[in-house]
matplotlib code that plots the C-alpha trace (Angstrom):
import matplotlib.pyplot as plt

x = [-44.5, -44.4, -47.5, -48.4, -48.3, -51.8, -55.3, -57.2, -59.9, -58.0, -58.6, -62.2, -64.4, -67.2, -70.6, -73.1, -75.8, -79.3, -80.1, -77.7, -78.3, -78.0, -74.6, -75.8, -73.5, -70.5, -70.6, -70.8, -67.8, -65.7, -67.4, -66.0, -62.6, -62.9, -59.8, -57.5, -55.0, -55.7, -58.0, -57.5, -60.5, -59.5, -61.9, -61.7, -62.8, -66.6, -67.8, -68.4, -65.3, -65.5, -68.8, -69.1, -66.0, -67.3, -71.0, -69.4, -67.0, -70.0, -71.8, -68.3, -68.3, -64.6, -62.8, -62.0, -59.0, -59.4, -56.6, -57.6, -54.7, -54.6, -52.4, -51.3, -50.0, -47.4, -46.3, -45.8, -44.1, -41.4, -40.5, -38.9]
y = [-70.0, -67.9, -67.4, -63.9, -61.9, -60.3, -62.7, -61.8, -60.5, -57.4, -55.9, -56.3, -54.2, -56.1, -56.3, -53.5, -55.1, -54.5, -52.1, -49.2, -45.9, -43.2, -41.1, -38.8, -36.1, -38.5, -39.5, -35.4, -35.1, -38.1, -37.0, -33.7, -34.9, -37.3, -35.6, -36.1, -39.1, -40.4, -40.4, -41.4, -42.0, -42.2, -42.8, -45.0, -49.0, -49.7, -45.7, -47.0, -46.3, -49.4, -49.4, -45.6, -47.0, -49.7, -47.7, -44.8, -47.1, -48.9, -45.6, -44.3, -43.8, -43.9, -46.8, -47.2, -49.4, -51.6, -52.7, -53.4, -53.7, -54.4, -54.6, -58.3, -57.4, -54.6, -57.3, -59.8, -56.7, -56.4, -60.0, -60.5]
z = [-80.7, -77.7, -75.6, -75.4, -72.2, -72.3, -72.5, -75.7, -73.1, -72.2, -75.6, -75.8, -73.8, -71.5, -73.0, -71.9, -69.6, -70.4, -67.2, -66.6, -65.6, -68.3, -68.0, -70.8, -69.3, -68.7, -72.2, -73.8, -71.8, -72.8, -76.5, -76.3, -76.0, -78.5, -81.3, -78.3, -79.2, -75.4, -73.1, -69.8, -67.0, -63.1, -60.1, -57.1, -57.4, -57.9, -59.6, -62.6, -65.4, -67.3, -67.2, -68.2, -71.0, -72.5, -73.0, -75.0, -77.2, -78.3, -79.3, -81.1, -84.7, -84.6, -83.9, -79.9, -78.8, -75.2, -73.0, -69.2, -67.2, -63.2, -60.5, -61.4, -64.7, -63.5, -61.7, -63.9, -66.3, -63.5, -63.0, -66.5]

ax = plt.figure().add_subplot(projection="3d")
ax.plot(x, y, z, "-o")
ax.set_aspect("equal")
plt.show()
């Protein structure tokens, strides 16, 4: 059997630490938006998006899918 192309760990979102500053208005945003088939989150490195992500999929009633993809895997996608 082939191996697949994407680690198992790129569809689960990280685990929420303990201590995190509350983005209550962040997440009545991304919760407004919530009927929308996709939602997509830009903002330079270190502000916070998965973070911000993975905090309002665990509070989601409705199921949430995860896939983290970096700059490594659009290159692996172009070598084949």
């Amino acid at each position: 059997m082939a191996e697949p192309h994407l680690l198992v760990t790129k569809f689960i979102p990280p685990p929420r630490r303990s201590e995190l500053l509350p983005r209550v208005a962040l997440i009545e945003r991304l919760n407004q938006h919530r009927k929308l088939p996709l939602v997509l989150l830009s903002a330079g490195g270190g502000f916070g998006k998965t973070t911000l992500l993975s905090v309002w999929a665990s509070q989601s009633p409705s199921p949430v899918a995860w896939l983290s993809l970096d700059h490594l895997d659009l290159q692996y996608s172009r070598s084949e």
